[in-house]
N, C-alpha and C positions, 0 to 999 in steps of 0.2 A: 299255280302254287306248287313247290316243289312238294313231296315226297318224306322229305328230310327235316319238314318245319311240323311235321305232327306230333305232339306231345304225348308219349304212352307212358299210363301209369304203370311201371314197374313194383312198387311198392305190394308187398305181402305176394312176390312171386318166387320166395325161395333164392333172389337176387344177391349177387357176393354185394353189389355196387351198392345197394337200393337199402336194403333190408340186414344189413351189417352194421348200417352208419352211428349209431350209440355206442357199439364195441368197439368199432375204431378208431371212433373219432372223440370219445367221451362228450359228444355232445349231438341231440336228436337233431336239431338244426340244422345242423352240418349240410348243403348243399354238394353230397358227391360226384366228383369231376376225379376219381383216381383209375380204380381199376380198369385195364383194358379190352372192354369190348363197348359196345356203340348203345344207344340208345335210340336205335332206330329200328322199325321194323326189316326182316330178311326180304330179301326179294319175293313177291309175290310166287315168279316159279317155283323156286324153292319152297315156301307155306303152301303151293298147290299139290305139290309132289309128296310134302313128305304126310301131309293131309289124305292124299287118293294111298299113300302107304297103308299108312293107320286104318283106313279106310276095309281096305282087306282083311283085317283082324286073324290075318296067324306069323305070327312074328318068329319063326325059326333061326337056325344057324343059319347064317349068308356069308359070301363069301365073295369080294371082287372079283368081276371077271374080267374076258377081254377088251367087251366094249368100255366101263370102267378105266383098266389100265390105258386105253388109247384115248381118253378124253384128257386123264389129265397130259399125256405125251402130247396132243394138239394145243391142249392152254402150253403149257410150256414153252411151245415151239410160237405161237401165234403171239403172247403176251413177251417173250423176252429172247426170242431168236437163239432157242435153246433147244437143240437136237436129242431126244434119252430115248433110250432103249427101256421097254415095257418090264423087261428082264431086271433089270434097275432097281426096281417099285420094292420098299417093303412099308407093312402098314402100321399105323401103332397111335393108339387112344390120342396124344398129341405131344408136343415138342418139347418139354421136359418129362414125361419119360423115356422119350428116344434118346436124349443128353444124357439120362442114368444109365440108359441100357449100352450106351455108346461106349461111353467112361468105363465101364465093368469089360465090356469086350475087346475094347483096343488099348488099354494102359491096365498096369500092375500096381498096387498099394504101392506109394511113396516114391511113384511116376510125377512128373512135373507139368502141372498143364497150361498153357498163358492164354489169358482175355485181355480185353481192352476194356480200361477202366475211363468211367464211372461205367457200369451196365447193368444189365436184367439181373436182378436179383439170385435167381436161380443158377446161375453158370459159378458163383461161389457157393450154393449149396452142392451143387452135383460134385464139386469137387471136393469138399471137403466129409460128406456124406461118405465119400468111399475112402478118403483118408487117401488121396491125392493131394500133391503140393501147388497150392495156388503162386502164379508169377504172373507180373504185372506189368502191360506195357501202357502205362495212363498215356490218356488221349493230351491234345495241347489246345485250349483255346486263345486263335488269334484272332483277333478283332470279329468275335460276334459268332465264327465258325471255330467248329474242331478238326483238329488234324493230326495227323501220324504221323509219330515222332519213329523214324525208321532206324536212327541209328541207337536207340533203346531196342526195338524191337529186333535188333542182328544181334544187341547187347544180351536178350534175354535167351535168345533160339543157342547161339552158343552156350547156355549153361546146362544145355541135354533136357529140353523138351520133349516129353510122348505126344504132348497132344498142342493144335491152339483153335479155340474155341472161337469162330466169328461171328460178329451179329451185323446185317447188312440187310435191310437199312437196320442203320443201330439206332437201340434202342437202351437210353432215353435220347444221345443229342441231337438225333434225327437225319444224320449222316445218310446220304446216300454213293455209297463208295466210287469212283471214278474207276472206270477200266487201267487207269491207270495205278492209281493207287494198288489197285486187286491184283494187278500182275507185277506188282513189284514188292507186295505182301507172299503172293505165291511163289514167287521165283526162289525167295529169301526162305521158303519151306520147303522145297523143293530142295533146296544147297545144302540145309540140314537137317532132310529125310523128315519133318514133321509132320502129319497127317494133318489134314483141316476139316476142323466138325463148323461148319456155315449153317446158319438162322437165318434164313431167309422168309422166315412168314409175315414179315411185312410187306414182303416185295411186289406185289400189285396195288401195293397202296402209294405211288409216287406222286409227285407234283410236277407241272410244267418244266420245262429246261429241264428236266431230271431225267435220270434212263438207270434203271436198274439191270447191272450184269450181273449174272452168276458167276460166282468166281470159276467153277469148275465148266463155264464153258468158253473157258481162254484156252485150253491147249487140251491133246489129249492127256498128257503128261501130267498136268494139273487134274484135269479129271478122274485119274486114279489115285489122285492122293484125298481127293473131298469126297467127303460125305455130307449130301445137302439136305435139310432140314424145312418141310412145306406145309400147309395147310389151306384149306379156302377158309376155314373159320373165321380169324380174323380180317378177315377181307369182305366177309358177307354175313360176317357176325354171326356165326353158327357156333361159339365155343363153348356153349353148353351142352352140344351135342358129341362133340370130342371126338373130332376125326383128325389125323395127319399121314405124312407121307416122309419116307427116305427114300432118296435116289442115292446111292452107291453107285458108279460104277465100277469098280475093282470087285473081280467077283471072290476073292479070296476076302477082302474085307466086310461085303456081307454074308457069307457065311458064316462068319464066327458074329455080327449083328443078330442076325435072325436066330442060330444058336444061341444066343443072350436071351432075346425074348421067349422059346420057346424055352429057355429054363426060368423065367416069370410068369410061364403058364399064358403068354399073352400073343395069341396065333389072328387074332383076326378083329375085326371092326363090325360095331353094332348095325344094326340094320338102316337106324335112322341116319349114322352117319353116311353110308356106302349110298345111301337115297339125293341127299340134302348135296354131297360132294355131285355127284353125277348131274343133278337139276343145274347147282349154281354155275360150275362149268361148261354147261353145254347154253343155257339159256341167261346166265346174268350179266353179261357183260354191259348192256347198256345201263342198267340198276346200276354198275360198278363207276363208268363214268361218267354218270348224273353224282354219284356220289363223292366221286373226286372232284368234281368244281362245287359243289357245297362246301366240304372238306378246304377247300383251296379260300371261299370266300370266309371260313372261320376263322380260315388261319389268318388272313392277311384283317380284319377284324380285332383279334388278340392283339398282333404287330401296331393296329394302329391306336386303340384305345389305351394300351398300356404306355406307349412312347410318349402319347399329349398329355397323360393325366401324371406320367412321373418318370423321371431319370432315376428311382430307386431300385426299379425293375429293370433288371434287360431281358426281352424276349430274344432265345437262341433258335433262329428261323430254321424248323423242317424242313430237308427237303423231298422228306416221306415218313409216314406213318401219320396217324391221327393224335400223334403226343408232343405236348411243347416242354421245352426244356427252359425254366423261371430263372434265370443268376437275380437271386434278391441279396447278394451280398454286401448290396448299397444300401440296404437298412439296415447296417453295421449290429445286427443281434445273432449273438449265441444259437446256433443250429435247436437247439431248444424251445428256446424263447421263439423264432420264427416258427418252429412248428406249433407254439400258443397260439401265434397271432392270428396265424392262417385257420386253424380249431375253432378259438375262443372269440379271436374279434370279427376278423374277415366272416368268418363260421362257412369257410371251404371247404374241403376235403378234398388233399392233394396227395401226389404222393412223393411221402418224405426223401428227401433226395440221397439222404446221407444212408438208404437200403439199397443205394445203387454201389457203396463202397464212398469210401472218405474221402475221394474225389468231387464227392456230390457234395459236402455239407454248406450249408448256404445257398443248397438251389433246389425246386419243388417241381415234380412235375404233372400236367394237368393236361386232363382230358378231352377235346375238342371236337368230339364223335358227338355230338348230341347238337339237337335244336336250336337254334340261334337266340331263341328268346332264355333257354337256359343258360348259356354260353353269357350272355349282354348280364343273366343276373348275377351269375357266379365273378364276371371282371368288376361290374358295379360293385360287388360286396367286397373285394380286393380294393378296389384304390379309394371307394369312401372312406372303409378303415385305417387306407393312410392318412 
């Protein structure tokens, strides 16, 4: 028996997913499949480590060290054929505040910053938060995938971008970028000097045929212009413990990073993060690909129950992350009215698509990090209600 079929009751743990679902969802029922982190327990190393921590009972200032800094430089090098220098590393609670802190240190108020829409919700609050001008290169869905439209994207980089914001694998359509795609994305930044802030924390979460690059380990050229964006959190479901990481390599651009943070008062990482980061690292890997063929067996699950039960739904196949991408815009309703149905009738809890940007309206995204039997209830409760 896998690992991944244990049902833990979450409920009354202080849970965003669990213990929200009235606020959210205006209804107790509500079966939540939104938020993204997993329903599954961490890796045993990890619950060993950060247990034998607490265990010790004096929790002082900590601070990464060397062996630290070279675990995550070996996951990097061993998981994506990606060479960083330790010097690189800077630390920070997790990957939107390192987007605010990034936006503060490398663009000026009524700077121009571009993402690729529908996305993370957060990449239009950072920007507009600091009172940056959001620009838009919507993604194109052809037949079932999304793709980059490049000649928008030369269209936008000429109008004087500071910054472009990448999320890879993207998240919500589940995109995971081609080498080629990312060096014909970086080239194009490169030509007109725009810095690339890359989100990369989904990126040990791929599926078969897939291969995650770093964009910033195509050239070195490219690597002085990215700023990449890490965590194990979402990979080992640690993100209520709130750890991440930037790799810079231009050393002139984290300096003025790390100056950002130390004028937010934000110099260093809790103890239980620097413990939980260093365990899943050195010791999770096989937890991680036990959990990508779970992962792999949900997805292809969704793909197949929703296809027999209705052509009202189209599933948009990942090709990484634990998030599926719904086009329900075959049930011809009002972005509204579909977020009732899914509420009130289905009694779901997805997440509204139309928070990824107005690209999304008409498409819902749901969560597939959880137990199979939860997973079979949450599809059950979708196409009975159609």
């Amino acid at each position: 028996m896998s690992r991944f079929t244990e049902i833990v009751d979450r409920t009354q743990t202080r849970s965003v997913k669990w213990d929200l679902v009235e606020k959210m969802f205006e209804n107790q029922d509500v079966l939540p499949m939104w938020v993204a982190d997993m329903d599954f327990k961490a890796p045993e190393a990890v619950i060993d480590a950060l247990t034998e921590r607490a265990q010790h009972g004096v929790f002082g200032y900590t601070v990464p060290d060397e062996y630290v800094h070279g675990t995550i430089q070996k996951w990097l090098s061993a998981k994506h054929d990606w060479n960083t220098n330790t010097d690189w590393l800077t630390y920070s609670p997790g990957v939107v505040p390192s987007l605010h802190t990034i936006v503060e240190a490398l663009t000026n108020r009524g700077d121009s910053i571009l993402i690729q829409t529908p996305v993370y919700p957060p990449f239009y609050s950072v920007i507009e938060d600091h009172e940056r001008e959001i620009l838009k290169n919507p993604l194109v869905l052809r037949e079932g995938r999304y793709e980059i439209d490049f000649t928008s994207f030369e269209e936008e980089l000429k109008k004087g971008v500071s910054l472009f914001i990448l999320c890879n694998p993207h998240n919500p359509v589940g995109r995971v970028w081609t080498e080629e795609e990312l060096r014909k994305m970086a080239d194009l930044c490169l030509m007109y000097n725009v810095p690339i802030v890359s989100d990369e924390i989904h990126s040990d979460l791929i599926y078969r045929n897939h291969k995650h690059v770093p964009i910033a380990s195509l050239s070195e050229d490219i690597s002085k212009e990215t700023i990449t964006l890490l965590s194990p959190t979402k990979t080992f479901n640690l993100a209520g413990i709130q750890g991440s990481y930037i790799v810079t390599p231009d050393e002139h651009k984290k300096e003025k990073i790390d100056r950002q943070f130390g004028l937010q008062g934000i110099k260093m990482l809790n103890v239980f993060a620097i413990t939980a980061l260093e365990a899943a690292y050195t010791e999770g890997d096989e937890w991680l690909q036990e959990l990508i063929d779970y992962l792999e067996g949900n997805k292809q699950y969704v793909i197949d129950t929703i296809s027999t039960s209705t052509d009202k739904i189209k599933v948009i196949e990942p090709e990484g992350t634990y998030l599926i991408w719904l086009d329900c815009r075959g049930l011809g309703l009002e972005h509204e009215e579909l977020k009732h149905f899914m509420q009130h009738k289905a009694k779901v809890g997805l997440n509204d698509g139309a928070s990824f940007g107005e690209e999304g309206e008409g498409f819902m995204r749901i969560n597939i990090a959880c137990p199979r039997a939860t997973l079979e209830e949450g599809i059950r409760r979708i196409t009975e209600a159609l």
